[in-house]
TIZA-186743 format. One line per 10 residues: number of its first residue (from 1); their letters; for each residue x, y, z of N, C-alpha, C. Coordinates in Angstrom, 1 decimal, m for minus. Layout:
BEGIN
NUM) a) X:Y:Z:X:Y:Z:X:Y:Z; ...
END
This chain:
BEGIN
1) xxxxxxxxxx) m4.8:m34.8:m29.8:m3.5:m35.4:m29.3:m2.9:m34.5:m28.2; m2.2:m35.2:m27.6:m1.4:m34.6:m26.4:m0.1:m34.8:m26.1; 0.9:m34.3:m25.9:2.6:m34.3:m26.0:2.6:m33.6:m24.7; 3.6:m34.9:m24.1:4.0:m34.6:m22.8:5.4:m34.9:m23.0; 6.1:m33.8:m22.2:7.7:m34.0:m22.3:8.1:m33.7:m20.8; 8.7:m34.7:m20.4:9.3:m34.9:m18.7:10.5:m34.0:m18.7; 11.3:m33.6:m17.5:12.4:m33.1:m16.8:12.8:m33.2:m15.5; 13.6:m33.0:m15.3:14.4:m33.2:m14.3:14.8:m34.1:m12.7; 15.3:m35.4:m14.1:15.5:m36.9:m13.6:17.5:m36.4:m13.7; 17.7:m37.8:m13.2:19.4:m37.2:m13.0:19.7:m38.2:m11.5
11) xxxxxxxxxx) 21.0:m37.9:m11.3:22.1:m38.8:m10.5:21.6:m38.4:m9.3; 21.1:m38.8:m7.8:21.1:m38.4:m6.4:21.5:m40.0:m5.6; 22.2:m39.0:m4.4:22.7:m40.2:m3.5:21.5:m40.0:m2.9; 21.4:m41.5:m1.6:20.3:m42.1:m1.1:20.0:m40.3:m0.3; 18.8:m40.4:0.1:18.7:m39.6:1.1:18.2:m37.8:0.6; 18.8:m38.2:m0.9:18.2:m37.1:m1.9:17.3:m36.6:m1.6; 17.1:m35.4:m2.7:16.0:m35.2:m3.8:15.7:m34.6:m5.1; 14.4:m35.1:m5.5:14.3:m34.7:m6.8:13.2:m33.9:m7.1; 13.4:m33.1:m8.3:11.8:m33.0:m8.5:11.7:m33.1:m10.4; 10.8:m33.6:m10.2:10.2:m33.9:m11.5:9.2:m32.8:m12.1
21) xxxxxxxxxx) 9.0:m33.0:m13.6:8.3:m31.6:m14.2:7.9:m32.3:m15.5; 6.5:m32.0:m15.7:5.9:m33.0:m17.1:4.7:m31.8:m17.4; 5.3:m30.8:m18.7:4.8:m29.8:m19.1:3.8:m30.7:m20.2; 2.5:m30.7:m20.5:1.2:m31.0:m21.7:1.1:m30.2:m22.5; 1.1:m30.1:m23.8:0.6:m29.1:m24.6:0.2:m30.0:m26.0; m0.9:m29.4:m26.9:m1.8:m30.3:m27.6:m2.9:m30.0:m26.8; m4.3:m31.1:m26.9:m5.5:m30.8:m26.8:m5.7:m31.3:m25.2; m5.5:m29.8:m24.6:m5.0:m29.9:m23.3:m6.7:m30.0:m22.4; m7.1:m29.5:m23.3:m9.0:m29.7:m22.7:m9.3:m31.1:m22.4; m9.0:m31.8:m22.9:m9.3:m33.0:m22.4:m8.8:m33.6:m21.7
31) xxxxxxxxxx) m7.9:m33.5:m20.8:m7.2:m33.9:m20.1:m7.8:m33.8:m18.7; m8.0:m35.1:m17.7:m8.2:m34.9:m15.9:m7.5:m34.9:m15.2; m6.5:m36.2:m15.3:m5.9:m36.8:m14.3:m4.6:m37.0:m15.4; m3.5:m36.1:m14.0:m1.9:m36.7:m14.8:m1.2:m36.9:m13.7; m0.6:m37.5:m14.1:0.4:m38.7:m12.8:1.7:m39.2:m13.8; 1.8:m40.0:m12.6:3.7:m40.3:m12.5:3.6:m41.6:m12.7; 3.9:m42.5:m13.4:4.5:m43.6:m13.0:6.1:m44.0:m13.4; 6.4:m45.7:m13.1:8.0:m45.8:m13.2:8.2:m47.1:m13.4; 9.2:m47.2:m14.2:9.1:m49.0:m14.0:10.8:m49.0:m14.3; 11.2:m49.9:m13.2:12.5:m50.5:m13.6:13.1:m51.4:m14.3
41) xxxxxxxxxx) 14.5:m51.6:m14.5:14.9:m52.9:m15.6:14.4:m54.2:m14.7; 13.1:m54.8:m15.7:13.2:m56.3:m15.4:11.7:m56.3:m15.0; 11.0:m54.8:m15.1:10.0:m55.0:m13.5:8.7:m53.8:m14.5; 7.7:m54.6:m14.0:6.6:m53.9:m14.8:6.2:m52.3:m14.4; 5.5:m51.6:m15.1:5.7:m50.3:m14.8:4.5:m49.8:m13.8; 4.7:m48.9:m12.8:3.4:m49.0:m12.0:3.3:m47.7:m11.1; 2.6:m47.9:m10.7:2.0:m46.3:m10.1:2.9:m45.1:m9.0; 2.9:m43.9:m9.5:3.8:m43.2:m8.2:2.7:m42.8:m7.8; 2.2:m41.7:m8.7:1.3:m40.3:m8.1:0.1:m40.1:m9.5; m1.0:m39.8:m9.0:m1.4:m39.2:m9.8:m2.3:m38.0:m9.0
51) xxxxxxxxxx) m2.8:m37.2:m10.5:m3.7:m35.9:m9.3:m4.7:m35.2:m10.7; m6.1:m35.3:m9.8:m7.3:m34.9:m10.6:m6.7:m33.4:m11.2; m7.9:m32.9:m12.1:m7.4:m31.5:m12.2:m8.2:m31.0:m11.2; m9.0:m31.3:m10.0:m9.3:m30.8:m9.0:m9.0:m30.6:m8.0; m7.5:m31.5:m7.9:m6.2:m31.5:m7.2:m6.7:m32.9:m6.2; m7.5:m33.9:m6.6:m7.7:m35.3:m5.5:m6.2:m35.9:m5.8; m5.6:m36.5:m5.4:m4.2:m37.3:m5.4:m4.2:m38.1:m5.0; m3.6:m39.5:m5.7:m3.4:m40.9:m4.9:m2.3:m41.4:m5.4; m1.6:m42.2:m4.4:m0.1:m42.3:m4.1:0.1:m44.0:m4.3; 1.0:m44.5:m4.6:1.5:m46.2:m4.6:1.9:m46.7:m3.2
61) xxxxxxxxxx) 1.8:m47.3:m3.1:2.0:m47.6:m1.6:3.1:m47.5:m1.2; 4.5:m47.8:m2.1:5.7:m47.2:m1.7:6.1:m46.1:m1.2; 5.4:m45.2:m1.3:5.4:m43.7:m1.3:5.6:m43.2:0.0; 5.1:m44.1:0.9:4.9:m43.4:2.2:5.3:m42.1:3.0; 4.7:m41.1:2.0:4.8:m39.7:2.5:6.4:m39.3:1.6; 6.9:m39.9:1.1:8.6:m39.3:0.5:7.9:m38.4:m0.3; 7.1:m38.6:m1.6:6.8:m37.8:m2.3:5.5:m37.1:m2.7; 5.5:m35.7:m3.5:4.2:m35.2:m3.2:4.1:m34.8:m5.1; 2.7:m35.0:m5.3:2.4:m34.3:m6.6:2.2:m33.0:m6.5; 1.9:m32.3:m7.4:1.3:m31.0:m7.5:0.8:m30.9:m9.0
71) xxxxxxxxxx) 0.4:m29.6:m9.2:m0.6:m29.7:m10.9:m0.6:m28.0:m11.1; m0.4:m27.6:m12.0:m0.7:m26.2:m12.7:m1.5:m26.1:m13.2; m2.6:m25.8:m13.3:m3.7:m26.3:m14.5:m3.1:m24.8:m15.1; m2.8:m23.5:m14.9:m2.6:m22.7:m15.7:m1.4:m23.0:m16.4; m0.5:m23.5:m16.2:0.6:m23.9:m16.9:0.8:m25.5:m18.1; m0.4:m25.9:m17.3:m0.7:m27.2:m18.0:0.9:m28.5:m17.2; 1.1:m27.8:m16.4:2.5:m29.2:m15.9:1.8:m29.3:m14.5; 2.6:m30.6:m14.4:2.4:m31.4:m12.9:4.0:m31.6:m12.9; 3.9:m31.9:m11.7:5.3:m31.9:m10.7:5.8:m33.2:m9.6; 6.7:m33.5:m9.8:6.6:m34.9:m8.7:7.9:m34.6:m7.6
81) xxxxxxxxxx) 7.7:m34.0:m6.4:8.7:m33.6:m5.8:9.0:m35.2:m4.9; 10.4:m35.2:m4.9:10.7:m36.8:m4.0:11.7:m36.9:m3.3; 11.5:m36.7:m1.9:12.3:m36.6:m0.9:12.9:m37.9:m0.4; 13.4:m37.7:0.3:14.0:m39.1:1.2:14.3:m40.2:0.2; 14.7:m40.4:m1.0:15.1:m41.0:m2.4:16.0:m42.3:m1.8; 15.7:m43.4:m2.4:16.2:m44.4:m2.3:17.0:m45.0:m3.2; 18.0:m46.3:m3.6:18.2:m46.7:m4.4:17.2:m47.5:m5.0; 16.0:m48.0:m4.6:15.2:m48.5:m5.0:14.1:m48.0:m5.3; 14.2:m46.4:m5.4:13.8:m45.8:m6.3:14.4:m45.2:m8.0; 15.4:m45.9:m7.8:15.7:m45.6:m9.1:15.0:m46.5:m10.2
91) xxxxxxxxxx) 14.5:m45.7:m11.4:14.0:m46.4:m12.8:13.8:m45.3:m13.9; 13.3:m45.3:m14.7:12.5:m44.7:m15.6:11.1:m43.9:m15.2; 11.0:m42.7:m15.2:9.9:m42.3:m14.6:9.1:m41.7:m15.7; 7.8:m42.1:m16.1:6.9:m41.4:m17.2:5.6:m40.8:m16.6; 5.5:m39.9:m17.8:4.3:m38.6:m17.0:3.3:m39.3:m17.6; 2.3:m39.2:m17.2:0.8:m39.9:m17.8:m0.1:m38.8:m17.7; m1.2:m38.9:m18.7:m2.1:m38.0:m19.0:m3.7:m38.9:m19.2; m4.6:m38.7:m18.6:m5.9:m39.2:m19.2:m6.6:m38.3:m19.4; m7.1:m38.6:m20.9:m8.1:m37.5:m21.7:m8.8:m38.4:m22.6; m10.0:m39.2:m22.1:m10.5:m39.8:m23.5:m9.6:m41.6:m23.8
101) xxxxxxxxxx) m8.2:m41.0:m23.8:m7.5:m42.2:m24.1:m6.4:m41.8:m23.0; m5.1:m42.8:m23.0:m3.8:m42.6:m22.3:m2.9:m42.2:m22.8; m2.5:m40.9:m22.7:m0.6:m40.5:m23.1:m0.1:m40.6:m22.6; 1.4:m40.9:m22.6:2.8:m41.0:m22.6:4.2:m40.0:m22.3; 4.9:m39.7:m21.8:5.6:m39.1:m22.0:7.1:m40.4:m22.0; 8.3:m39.6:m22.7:8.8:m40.5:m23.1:9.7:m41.2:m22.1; 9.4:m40.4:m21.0:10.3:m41.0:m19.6:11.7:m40.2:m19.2; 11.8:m40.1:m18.2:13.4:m39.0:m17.5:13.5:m40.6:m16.6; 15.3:m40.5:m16.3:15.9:m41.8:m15.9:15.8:m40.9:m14.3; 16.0:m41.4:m13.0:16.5:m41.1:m12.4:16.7:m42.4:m11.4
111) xxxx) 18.1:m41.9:m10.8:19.0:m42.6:m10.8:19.8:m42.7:m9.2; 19.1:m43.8:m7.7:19.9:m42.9:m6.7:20.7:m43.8:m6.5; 22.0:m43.3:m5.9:22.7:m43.9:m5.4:23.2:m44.5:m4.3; 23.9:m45.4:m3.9:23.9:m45.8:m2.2:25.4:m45.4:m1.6
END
């Protein structure tokens, strides 16, 4: 099993930024690929970022260059730094983990304003 716990979601006006942090601990060996996704009220949930543990990265099309992943493998966290923040980036943001199966984390809100 694998337990992922997100941080640092929160209030920014347009133009922001944020950074995100999704620390893994549990059966961290199995783990490749952890990423970001988000889903807002009403709206299915879908891709930000993800990144190999060999550091490959692939981005959602919205992305266009605002935000960048990163990965610790000694630390076991990934990071979602997000510049140029919109209000239509605001939702629910969950850390994902693939090892075998898919984990969860239980989501950080963030929230921008106009």
């Amino acid at each position: 099993q694998v337990q992922l716990v997100e941080s640092g979601g929160g209030l920014v006006q347009t133009g922001g930024s944020l950074r995100l942090s999704c620390a893994a601990s549990g059966t961290i060996r199995s783990i490749n690929t952890m990423g970001w996704y988000r889903q807002a009220p009403g709206k299915l949930r879908t891709l930000v970022a993800t990144i190999t543990i060999a550091g490959s990265t692939n981005y959602g099309d919205f992305v266009k260059g605002r935000f960048t992943i990163s990965r610790d493998n000694a630390k076991n966290t990934v990071y979602l730094q997000m510049d140029s923040l919109k209000p239509e980036d605001t939702a629910v943001y969950y850390c994902n983990a693939v090892g075998g199966t898919y984990y969860w984390g239980r989501g950080t809100q963030v929230t921008v304003s106009s």
